[in-house]
C-alpha positions in Angstrom: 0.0 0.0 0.0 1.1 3.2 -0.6 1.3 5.4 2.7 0.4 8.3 0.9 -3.0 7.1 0.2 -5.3 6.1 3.1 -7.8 3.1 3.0 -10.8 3.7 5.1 -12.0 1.4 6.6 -15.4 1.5 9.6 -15.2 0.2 12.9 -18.0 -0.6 15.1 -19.7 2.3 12.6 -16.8 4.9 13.1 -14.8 5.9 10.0 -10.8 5.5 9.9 -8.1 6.3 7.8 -5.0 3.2 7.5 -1.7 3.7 6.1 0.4 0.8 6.6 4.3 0.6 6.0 5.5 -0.1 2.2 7.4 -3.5 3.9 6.4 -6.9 5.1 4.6 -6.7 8.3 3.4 -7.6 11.1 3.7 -3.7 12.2 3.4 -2.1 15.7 0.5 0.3 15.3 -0.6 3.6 16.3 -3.8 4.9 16.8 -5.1 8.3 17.1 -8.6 9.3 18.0 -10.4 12.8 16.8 -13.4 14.9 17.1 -11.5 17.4 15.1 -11.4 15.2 11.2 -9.5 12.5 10.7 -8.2 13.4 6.8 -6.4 16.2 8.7 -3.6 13.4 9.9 -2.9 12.0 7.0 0.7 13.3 6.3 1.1 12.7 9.8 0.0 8.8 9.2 2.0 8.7 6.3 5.1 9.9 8.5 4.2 6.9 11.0 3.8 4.4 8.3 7.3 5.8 6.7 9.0 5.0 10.6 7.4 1.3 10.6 4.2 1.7 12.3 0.5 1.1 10.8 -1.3 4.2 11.2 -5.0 4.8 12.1 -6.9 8.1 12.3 -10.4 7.8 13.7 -13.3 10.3 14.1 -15.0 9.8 16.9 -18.4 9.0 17.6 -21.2 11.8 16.1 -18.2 13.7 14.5 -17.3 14.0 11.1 -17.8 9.9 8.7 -18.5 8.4 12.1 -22.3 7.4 13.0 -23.7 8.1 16.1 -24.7 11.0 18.7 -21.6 13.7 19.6 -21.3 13.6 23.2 -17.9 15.3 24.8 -16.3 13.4 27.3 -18.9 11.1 27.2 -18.4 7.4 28.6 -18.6 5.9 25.1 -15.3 7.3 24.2 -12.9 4.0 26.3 -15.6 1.5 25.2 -14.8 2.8 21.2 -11.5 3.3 22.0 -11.6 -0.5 23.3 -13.3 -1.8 20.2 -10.6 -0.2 17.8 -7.5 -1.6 19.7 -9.3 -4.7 19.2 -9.9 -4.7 15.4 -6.2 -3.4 15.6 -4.8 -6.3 17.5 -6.8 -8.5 15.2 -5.6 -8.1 11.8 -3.1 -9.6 9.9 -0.6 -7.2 9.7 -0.6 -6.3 13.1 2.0 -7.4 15.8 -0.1 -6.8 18.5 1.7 -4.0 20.0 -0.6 -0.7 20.3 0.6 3.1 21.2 -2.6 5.6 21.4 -2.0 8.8 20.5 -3.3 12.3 20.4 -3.4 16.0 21.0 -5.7 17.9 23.6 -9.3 16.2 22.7 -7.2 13.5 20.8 -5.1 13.1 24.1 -8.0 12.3 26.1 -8.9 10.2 24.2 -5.2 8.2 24.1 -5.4 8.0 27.6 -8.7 6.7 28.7 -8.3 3.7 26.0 -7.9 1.1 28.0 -5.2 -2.0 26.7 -3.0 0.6 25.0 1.0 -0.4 25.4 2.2 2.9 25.1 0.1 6.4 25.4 1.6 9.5 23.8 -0.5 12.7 25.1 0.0 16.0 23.9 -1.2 19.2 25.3 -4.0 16.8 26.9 -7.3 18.1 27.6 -8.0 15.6 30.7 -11.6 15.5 31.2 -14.7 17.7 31.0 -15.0 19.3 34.7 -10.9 19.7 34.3 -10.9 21.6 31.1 -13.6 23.8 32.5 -12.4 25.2 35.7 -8.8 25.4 37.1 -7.8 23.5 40.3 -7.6 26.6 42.2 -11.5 27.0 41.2 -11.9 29.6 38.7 -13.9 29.0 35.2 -12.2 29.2 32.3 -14.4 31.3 30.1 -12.7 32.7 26.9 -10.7 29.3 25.7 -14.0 26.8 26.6 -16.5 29.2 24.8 -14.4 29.3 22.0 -13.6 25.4 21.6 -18.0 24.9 22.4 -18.8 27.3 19.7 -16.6 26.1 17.3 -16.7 21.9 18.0 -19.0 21.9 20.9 -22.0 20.3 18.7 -23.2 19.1 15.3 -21.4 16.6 13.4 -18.4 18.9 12.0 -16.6 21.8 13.6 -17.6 25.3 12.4 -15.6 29.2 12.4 -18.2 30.2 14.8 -16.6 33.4 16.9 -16.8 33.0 20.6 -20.2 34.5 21.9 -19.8 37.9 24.2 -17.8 36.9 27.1 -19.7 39.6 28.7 -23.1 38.5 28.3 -24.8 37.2 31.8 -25.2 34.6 33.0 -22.0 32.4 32.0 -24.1 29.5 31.6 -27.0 31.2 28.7 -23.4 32.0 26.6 -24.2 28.8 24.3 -27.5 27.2 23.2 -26.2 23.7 23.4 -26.7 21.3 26.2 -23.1 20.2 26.5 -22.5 23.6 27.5 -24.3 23.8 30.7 -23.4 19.9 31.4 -19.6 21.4 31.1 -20.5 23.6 34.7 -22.0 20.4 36.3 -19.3 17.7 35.5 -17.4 16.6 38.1 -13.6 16.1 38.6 -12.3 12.9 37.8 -9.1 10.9 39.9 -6.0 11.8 38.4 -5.4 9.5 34.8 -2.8 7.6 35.5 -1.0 4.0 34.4 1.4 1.3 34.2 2.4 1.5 30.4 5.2 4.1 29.1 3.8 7.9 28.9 5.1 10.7 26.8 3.7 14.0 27.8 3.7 17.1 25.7 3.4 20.4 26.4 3.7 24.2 25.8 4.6 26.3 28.9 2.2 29.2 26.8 -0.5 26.5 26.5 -3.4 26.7 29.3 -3.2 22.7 30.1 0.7 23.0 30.9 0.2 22.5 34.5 -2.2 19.7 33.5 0.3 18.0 31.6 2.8 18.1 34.3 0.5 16.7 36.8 -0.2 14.1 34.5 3.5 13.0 34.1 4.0 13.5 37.5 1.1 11.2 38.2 2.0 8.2 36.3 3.1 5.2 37.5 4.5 3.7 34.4 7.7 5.1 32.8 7.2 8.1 32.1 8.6 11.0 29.9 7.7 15.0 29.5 9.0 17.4 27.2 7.7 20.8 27.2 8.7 23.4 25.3 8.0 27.6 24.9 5.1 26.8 22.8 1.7 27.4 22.8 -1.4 24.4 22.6 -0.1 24.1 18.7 3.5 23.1 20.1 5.9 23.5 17.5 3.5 25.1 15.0 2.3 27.7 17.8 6.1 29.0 18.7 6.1 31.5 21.7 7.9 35.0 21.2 10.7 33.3 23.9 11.1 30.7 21.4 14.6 30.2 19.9 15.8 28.2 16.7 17.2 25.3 19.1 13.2 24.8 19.9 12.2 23.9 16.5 12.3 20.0 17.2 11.2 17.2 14.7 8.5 16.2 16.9 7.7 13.5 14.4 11.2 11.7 14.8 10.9 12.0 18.2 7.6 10.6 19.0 8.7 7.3 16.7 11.8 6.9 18.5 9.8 7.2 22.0 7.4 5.0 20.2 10.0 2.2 19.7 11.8 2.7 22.8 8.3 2.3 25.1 7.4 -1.1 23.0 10.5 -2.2 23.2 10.7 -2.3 27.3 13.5 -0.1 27.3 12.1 3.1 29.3 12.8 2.9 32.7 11.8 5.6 35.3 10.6 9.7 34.8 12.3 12.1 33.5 11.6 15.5 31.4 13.3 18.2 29.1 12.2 21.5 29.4 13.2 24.6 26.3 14.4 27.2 28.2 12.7 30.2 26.5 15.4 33.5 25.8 18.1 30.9 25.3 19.3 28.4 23.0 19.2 25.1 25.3 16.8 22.7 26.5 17.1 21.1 29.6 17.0 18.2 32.1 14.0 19.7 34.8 16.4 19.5 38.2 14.7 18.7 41.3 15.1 21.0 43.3 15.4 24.6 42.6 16.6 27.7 44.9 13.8 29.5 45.1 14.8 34.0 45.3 12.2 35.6 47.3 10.9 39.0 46.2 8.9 40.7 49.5 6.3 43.4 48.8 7.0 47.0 49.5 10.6 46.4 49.9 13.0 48.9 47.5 15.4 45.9 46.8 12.5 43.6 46.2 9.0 45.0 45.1 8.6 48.4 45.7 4.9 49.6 45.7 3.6 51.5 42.4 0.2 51.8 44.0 -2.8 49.9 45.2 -2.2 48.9 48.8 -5.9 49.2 48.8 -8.4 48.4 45.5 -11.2 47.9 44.0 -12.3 45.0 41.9 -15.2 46.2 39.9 -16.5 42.8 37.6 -18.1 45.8 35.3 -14.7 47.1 34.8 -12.5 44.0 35.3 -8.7 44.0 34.7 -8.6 42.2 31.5 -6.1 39.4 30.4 -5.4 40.4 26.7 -4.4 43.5 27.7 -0.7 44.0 29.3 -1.4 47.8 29.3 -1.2 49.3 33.3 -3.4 52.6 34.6 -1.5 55.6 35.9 -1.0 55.5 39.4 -2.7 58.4 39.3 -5.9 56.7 38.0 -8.5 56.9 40.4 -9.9 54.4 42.5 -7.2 51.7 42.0 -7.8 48.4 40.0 -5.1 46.4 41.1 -2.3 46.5 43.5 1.0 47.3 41.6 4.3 46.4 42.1 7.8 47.2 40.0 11.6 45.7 40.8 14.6 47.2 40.4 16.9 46.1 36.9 18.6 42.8 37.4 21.9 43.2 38.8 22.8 39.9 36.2 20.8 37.3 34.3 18.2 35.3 36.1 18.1 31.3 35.1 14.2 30.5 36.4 13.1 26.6 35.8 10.8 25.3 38.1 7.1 26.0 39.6 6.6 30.0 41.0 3.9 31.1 43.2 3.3 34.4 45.1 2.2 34.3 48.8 -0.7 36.9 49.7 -1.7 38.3 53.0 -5.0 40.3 51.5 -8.2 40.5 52.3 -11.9 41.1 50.6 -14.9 42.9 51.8 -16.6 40.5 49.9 -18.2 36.8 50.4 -16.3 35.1 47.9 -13.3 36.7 45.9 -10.9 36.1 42.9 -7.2 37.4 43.3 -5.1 37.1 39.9 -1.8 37.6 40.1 0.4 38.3 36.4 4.2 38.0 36.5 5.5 40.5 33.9 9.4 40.8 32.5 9.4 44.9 31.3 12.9 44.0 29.0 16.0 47.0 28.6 14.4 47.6 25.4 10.8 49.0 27.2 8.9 45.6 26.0 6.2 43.6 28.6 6.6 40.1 28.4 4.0 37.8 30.5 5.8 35.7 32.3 2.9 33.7 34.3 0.0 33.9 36.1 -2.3 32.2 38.1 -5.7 32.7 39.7 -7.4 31.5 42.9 -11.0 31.2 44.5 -10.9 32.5 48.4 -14.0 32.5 50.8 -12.3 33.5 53.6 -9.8 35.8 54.7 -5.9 34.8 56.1 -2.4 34.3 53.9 -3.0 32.1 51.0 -0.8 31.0 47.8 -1.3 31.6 44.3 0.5 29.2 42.0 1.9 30.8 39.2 2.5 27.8 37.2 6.2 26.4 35.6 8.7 29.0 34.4 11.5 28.2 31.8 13.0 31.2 30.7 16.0 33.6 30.7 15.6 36.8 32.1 18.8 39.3 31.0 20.2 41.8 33.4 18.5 44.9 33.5 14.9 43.2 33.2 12.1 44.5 35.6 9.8 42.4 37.2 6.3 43.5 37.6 3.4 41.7 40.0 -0.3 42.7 39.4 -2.5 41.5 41.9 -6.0 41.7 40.9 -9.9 40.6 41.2 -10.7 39.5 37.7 -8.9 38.4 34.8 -11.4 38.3 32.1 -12.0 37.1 29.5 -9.7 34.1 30.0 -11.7 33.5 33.1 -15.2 34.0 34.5 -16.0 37.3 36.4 -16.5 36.4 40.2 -19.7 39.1 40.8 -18.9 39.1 44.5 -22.2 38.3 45.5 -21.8 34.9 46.7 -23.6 33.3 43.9 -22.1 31.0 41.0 -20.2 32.9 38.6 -21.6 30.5 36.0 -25.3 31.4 37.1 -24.8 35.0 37.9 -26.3 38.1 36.7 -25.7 40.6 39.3 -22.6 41.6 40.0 -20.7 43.9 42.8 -17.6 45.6 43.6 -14.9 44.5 45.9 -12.7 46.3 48.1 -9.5 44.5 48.5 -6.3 45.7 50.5 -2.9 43.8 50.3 -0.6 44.0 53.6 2.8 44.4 51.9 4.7 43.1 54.9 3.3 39.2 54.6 3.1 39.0 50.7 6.4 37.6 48.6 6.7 36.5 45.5 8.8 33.1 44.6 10.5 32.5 41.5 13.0 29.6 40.9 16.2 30.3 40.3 18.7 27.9 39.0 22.1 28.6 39.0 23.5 28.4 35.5 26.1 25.5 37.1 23.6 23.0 38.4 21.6 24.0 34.7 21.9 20.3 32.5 22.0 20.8 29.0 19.6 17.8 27.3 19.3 16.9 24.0 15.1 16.2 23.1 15.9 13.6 20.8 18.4 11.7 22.8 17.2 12.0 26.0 13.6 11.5 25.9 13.2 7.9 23.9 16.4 6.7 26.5 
């Protein structure tokens, strides 16, 4: 058969597209499951079938030349997954050796096939509840309304824009019914196994920390690379990106591939791209964490802010990097500036801020965003993260994992907010559900400088590992 051209063949009613290797089998296979079209992978099959693996793309149920009702996240998704290893495992030029693979939807679907010898996740989206809210307990409005309205229903996916973030209540946004079963699902146990993993990830894509959970998780041997990319990896470069980053994920994922069926990866280990240099490296264990205190010249010296208020009519807004005066009147956020870097800052490893703050307010929303302002006068988001409080004392805000370069004379600047909108709900401060919602009140909120830090982790360049991707990950 010629790889180039795809036979399709139907599975318990779903539609697939095989390419199998030009030379005698059996073959290991690979098998990747999609809501989003399945004639979109067919280079990508053909590049399997051109490493020695059979190939098979599959829509899944309700979606695209598959029969059946779309249902996201639904329960049907192992059983089908099931079925196809099966008619896999079954057919003559198979050697009964199975890796599942996919990004974000695709991903899920990789993992929760059960019988799979090797699962290759990347950018995973890990269940319904977990896409739609992060741990900390904020919705995650802009990216879900998008990915409903565009895929969220009907049998193909659509250019439908994302509906009014604005419009009340969150969960009237959409018309369809998986939209409002999205804000009811609840969080699964962590997905975990015994078979080699290989996680992918961006650390500009929104399920980074989910895909380090999940390869922190695993039981099996497991393997992570994550690089300054965004939820289209390689395709979807961040602006930290280098040349160095520009991997052949393709040859790596078959050598992984080999390696994981073969029995030969042992143990966990990751690569990380460090963004603003040329190198990728081995994620240390340990980092030294510099601590930058609030209201202190030499650490964060107060712009203004001390006290706020977090209007959800006029909420600080997270596609916007722009700052008010400090002479704006009343305050929207408490903001903080550093001094220049007295010499280049290595940071590789998790970063959170530690808040002593309080709300006037029932329930209340505090967004912190990490910004690098660069000697040349650019912002550059460095992280953020955004937490659900009910009650008042110290709490932590985890501002995800950091892999960049950070040249001397760079500024660091901390926002600490109510709202970051639209890439999550607005909290309206009354107590009620943000998804249900439709009034909506101001907060006052006052920081105490003296008991809030900021963490990053610094590595010293000498403890740094340098790790070659495509060596290091299928070992």
């Amino acid at each position: 058969m010629n790889p180039a051209a795809p036979t399709v063949v139907r599975i318990d009613g779903l539609a697939a597209d095989l390419c199998l290797p030009a030379g005698p089998g059996p073959h290991p296979a690979v098998v990747l499951r999609t809501p989003y079209d399945r004639r979109a992978h067919r280079a990508e099959l053909a590049a399997w079938a051109a490493r020695g693996f059979a190939a098979l793309a599959q829509d899944v149920r309700g979606r695209y030349g598959s029969g059946g009702d779309w249902r996201p996240y639904g329960d049907h998704e192992p059983r089908d997954g099931a079925a196809t290893l099966r008619w896999v495992r079954d057919q003559p030029w198979s050697d009964g050796r199975v890796v599942t693979a996919g990004a974000s939807y695709a991903a899920y679907c990789a993992l929760v096939t059960p019988g799979a010898d090797a699962v290759l996740a990347a950018v995973p989206a890990l269940g319904l509840a977990e896409t739609a809210r992060e741990p900390t307990g904020p919705e995650r409005l802009h990216a879900r309304a998008g990915w409903w309205a565009a895929h969220g229903h009907g049998r193909v996916s659509t250019a439908a824009a994302p509906p009014d973030p604005r419009r009340l209540p969150v969960r009237d946004l959409l018309d369809t019914p998986g939209w409002a079963a999205l804000w009811d699902a609840a969080r699964r146990p962590p997905l975990t196994g015994d078979v080699p993993l290989l996680a992918v990830g961006g650390t500009r894509d929104p399920f980074a920390q989910d895909t380090i959970r999940l390869w922190r998780d695993w039981r099996g041997p497991a393997r992570l690379i994550l690089g300054p990319w965004g939820h289209g990896l390689t395709a979807g470069p961040a602006p930290e990106a280098r040349p160095a980053h520009r991997l052949n994920l393709g040859t790596l994922y078959a050598r992984w591939a080999r390696a994981a069926l073969d029995g030969a990866l042992h143990g966990s280990r990751a690569v990380v791209g460090h963004g603003d240099s040329d190198h990728w490296y081995a994620l240390p264990r340990t980092a030294e964490p510099v601590t930058y205190r609030f209201g202190e010249p030499a650490g964060l010296r107060l712009v203004h802010g001390a006290e706020f208020t977090a209007d959800p009519a006029r909420p600080v807004r997270s596609d916007d990097l722009a700052v008010p005066l400090p002479a704006a009147a009343p305050a929207d956020r408490c903001l903080l500036a550093g001094p220049p870097l007295p010499r280049p800052l290595d940071l590789l490893g998790p970063a959170e801020a530690r808040l002593d703050a309080t709300a006037d307010t029932p329930s209340a929303d505090w967004a912190v965003r990490l910004v690098a302002l660069t000697p040349d006068g650019r912002a550059r988001p460095l992280a953020t993260g955004v937490v659900r409080r009910a009650r008042p004392g110290p709490f932590t805000v985890p501002l995800g994992h950091l892999a960049r370069r950070l040249d001397a004379g760079t500024r660091l600047r901390v926002e600490v907010a109510g709202h970051h909108f639209p890439a999550h709900a607005r909290n309206p401060h009354t107590g009620e559900d943000p998804v249900t919602a439709t009034r909506l009140a101001a907060s006052r909120r006052t920081v105490r400088l003296p008991g809030s830090v900021l963490r990053l982790p610094a590595v010293p360049r000498a403890r740094l590992r340098r790790a070659d991707p495509l060596q290091e990950i299928p070992t």
